[in-house]
C-alpha positions in Angstrom: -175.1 -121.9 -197.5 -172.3 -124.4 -197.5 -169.6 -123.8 -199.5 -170.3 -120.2 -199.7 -168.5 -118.3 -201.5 -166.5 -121.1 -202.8 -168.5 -121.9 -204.8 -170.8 -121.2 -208.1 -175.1 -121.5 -207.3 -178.1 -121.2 -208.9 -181.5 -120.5 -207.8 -184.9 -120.8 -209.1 -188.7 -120.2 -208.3 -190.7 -123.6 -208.4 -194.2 -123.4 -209.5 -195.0 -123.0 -205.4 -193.2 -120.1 -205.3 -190.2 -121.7 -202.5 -186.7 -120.4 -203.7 -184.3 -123.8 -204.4 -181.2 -123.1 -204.4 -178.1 -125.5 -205.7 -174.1 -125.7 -206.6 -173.1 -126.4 -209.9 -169.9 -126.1 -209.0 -167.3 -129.2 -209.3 -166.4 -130.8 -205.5 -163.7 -129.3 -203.3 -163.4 -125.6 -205.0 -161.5 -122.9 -202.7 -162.5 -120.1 -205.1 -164.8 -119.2 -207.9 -166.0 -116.3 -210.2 -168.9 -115.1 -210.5 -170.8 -117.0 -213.3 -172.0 -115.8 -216.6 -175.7 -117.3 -217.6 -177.6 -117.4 -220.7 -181.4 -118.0 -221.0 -181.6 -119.6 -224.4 -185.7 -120.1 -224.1 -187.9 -123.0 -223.1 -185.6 -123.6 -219.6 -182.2 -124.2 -221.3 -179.2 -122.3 -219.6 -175.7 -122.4 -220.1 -173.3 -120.7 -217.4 -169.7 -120.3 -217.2 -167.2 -119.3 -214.6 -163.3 -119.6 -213.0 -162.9 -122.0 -211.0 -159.9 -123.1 -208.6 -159.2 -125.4 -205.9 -155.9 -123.9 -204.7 -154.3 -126.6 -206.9 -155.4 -126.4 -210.5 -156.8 -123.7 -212.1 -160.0 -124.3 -214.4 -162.9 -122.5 -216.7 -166.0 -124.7 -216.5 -169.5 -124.6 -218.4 -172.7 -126.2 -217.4 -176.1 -126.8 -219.2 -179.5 -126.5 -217.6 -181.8 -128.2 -219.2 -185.7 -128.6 -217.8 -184.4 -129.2 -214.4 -181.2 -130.0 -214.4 -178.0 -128.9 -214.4 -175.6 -130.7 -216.2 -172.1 -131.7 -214.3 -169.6 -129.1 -214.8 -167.3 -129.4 -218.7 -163.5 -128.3 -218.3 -162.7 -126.8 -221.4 -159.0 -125.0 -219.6 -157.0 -127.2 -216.9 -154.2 -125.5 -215.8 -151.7 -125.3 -212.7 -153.3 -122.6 -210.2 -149.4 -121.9 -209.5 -148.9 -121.0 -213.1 -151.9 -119.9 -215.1 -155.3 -117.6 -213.4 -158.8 -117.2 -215.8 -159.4 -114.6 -213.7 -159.7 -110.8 -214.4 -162.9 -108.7 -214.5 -165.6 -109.6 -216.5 -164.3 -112.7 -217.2 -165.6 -115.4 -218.2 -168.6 -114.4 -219.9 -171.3 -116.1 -222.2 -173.9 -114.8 -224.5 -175.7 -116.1 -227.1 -174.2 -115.3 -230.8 -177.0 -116.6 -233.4 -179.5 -119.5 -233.2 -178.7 -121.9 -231.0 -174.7 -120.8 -231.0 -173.3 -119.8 -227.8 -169.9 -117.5 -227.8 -167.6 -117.8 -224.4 -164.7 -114.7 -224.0 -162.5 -115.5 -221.4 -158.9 -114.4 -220.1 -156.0 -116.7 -219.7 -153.2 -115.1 -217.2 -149.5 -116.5 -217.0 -146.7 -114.7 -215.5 -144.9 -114.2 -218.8 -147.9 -113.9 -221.1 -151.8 -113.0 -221.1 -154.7 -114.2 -223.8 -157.7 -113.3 -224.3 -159.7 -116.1 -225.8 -163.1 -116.8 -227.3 -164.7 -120.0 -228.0 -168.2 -120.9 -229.6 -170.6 -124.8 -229.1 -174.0 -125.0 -230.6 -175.1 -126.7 -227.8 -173.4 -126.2 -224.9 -171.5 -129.7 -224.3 -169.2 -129.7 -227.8 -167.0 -126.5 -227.9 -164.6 -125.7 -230.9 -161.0 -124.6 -230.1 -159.8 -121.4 -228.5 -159.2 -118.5 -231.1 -156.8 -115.8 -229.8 -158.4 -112.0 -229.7 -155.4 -110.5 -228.5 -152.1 -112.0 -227.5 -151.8 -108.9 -225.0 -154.8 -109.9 -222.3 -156.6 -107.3 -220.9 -156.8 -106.1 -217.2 -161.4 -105.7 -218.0 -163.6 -106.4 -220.9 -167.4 -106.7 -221.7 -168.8 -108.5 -224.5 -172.0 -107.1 -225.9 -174.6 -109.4 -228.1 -176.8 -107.8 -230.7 -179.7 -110.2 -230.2 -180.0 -111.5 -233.3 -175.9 -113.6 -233.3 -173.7 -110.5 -234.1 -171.5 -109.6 -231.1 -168.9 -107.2 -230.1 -166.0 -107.6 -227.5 -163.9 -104.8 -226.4 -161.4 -104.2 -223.7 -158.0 -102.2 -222.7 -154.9 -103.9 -223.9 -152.6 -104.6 -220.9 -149.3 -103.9 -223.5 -150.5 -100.5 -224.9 -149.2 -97.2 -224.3 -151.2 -95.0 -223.7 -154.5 -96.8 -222.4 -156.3 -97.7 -225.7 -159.5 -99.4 -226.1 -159.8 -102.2 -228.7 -162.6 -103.8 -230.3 -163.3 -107.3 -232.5 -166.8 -107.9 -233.6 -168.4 -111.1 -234.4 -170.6 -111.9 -237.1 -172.1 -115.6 -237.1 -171.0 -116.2 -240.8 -168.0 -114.5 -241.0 -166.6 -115.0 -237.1 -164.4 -111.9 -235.6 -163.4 -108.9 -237.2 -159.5 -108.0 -237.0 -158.9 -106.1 -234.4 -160.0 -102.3 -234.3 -159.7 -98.9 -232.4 -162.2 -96.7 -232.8 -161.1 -94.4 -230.2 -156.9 -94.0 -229.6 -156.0 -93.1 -226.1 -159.2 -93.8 -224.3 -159.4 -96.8 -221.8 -162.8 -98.9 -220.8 -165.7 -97.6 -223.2 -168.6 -98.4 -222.4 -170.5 -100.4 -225.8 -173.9 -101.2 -227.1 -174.5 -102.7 -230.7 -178.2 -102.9 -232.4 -179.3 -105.9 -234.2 -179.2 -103.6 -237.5 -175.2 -103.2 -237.1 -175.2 -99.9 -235.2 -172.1 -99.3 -232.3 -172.0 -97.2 -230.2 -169.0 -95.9 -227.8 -169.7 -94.0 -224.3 -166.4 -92.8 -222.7 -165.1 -90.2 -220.3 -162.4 -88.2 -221.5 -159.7 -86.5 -219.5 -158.8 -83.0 -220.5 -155.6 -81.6 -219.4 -156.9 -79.3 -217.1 -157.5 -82.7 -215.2 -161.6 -82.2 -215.7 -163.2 -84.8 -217.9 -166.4 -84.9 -220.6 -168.6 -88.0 -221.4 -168.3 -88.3 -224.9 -170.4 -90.5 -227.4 -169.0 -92.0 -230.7 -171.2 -94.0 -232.9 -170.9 -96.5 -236.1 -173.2 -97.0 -238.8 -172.7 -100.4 -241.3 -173.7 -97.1 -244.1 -171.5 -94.8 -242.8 -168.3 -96.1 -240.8 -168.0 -94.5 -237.6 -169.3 -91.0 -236.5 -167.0 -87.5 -234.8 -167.2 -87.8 -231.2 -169.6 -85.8 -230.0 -169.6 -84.2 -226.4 -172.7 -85.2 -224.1 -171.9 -83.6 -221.4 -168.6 -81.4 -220.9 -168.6 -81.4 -217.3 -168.7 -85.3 -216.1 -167.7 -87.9 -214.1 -168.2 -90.3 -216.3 -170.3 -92.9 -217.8 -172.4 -95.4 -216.0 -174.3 -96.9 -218.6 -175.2 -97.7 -222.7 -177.9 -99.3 -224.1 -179.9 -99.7 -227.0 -184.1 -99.1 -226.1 -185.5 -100.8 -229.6 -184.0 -98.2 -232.0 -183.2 -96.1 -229.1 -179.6 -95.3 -228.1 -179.9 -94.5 -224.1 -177.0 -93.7 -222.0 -176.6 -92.7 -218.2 -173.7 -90.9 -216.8 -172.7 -88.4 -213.4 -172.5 -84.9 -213.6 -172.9 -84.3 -209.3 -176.5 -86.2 -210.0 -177.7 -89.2 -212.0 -178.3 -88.3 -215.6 -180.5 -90.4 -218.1 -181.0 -89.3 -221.7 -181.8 -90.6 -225.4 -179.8 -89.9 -228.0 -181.5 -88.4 -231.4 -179.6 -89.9 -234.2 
């Protein structure tokens, strides 16, 4: 595959069933992230990724739209010397109400680290970058809702001890200040219903040096929840999701472990 693995692709089935695969990257990259796609319905994608030619350093959007993708849209130019958008899980894209699509992505300098979000209603038109934390992160995710509320957390490079922070987005109101649900714990994993639920899924080392996978949850009714212990012998989380009203979680106890969560 030329260019490989320069370079951002795309595949898709055709009606025949052959496997067509394409760059949507722009010419001449040396290195790029792994994209971020969102299916909007009816054919129209949007991707974004980090993308670098050795020279300058870029974060770049494209629209698929029936066929197509569109060319590649800088929205950050910046000397590769100077500035990375590279750290994991970044950038991604999900979609954050109707036809609004919300972009979290990390801007890395030697003297300074942003994380940043941005939001376009279609794709091409994007508003300006907001700040989430002027301290970067080393790993976030960012978790959608399905129905435009969102929620991105992630470990803040500056604090001491490791401590997990969260915003959360609302499509009327935009991000929430910044909160920590859980002091002293690092890289949660999160899930968030359409109805405004959260929930937290976290190991947690004891100082015996063995660890527990521990649950904390939020209710819009009842603010959040006592952490409760799932499992007191773990190696950790592996996974969080909601199942329609359903919270499901996976973690490791010497085998693979999959269980629902009563509320």
């Amino acid at each position: 595959m030329s260019g490989w693995p320069a370079a951002a692709w795309s595949s898709h089935v055709d009606a025949a069933g052959t496997v067509i695969g394409e760059s949507i990257n722009q010419p001449n990259g040396t290195s790029a992230s792994s994209p971020s796609l969102l299916e909007r319905g009816g054919g129209d994608l949007a991707a974004a990724w980090a993308w670098s030619d050795g020279v300058r350093a870029r974060v770049l959007v494209s629209r698929r739209t029936g066929s197509q993708w569109s060319a590649p849209k800088t929205l950050e130019d910046a000397d590769r010397t100077q500035v990375t958008f590279t750290v994991d899980g970044s950038p991604q894209v999900i979609a954050a109400g109707g036809r609004t699509i919300l972009l979290v992505y990390q801007r890395s300098s030697a003297s300074a680290a942003q994380l940043l979000a941005r939001t376009s209603v279609d794709g091409d038109l994007w508003t300006d970058a907001q700040v989430l934390t002027p301290n970067g992160a080393d790993s976030f995710q960012l978790i959608g809702n399905g129905v435009g509320g969102a929620v991105v957390i992630w470990h803040e490079l500056a604090a001491t001890p490791t401590t997990a922070t969260m915003r959360v987005f609302d499509p009327g109101t935009g991000w929430s200040p910044p909160i920590v649900p859980v002091p002293g714990v690092g890289g949660p994993l999160a899930a968030m219903h359409p109805d405004g639920r959260i929930a937290l899924f976290y190991g947690e080392i004891r100082r015996d040096g063995s660890s527990s996978a521990v649950l904390q949850r939020f209710a819009p009714q009842t603010g959040w929840q006592p952490a409760e212990v799932v499992e007191p012998s773990s190696g950790g989380p592996t996974a969080l999701c909601f199942a329609g009203p359903t919270l499901v979680g996976a973690w490791y106890n010497g085998q693979g472990v999959v269980a629902a969560f009563p509320e």
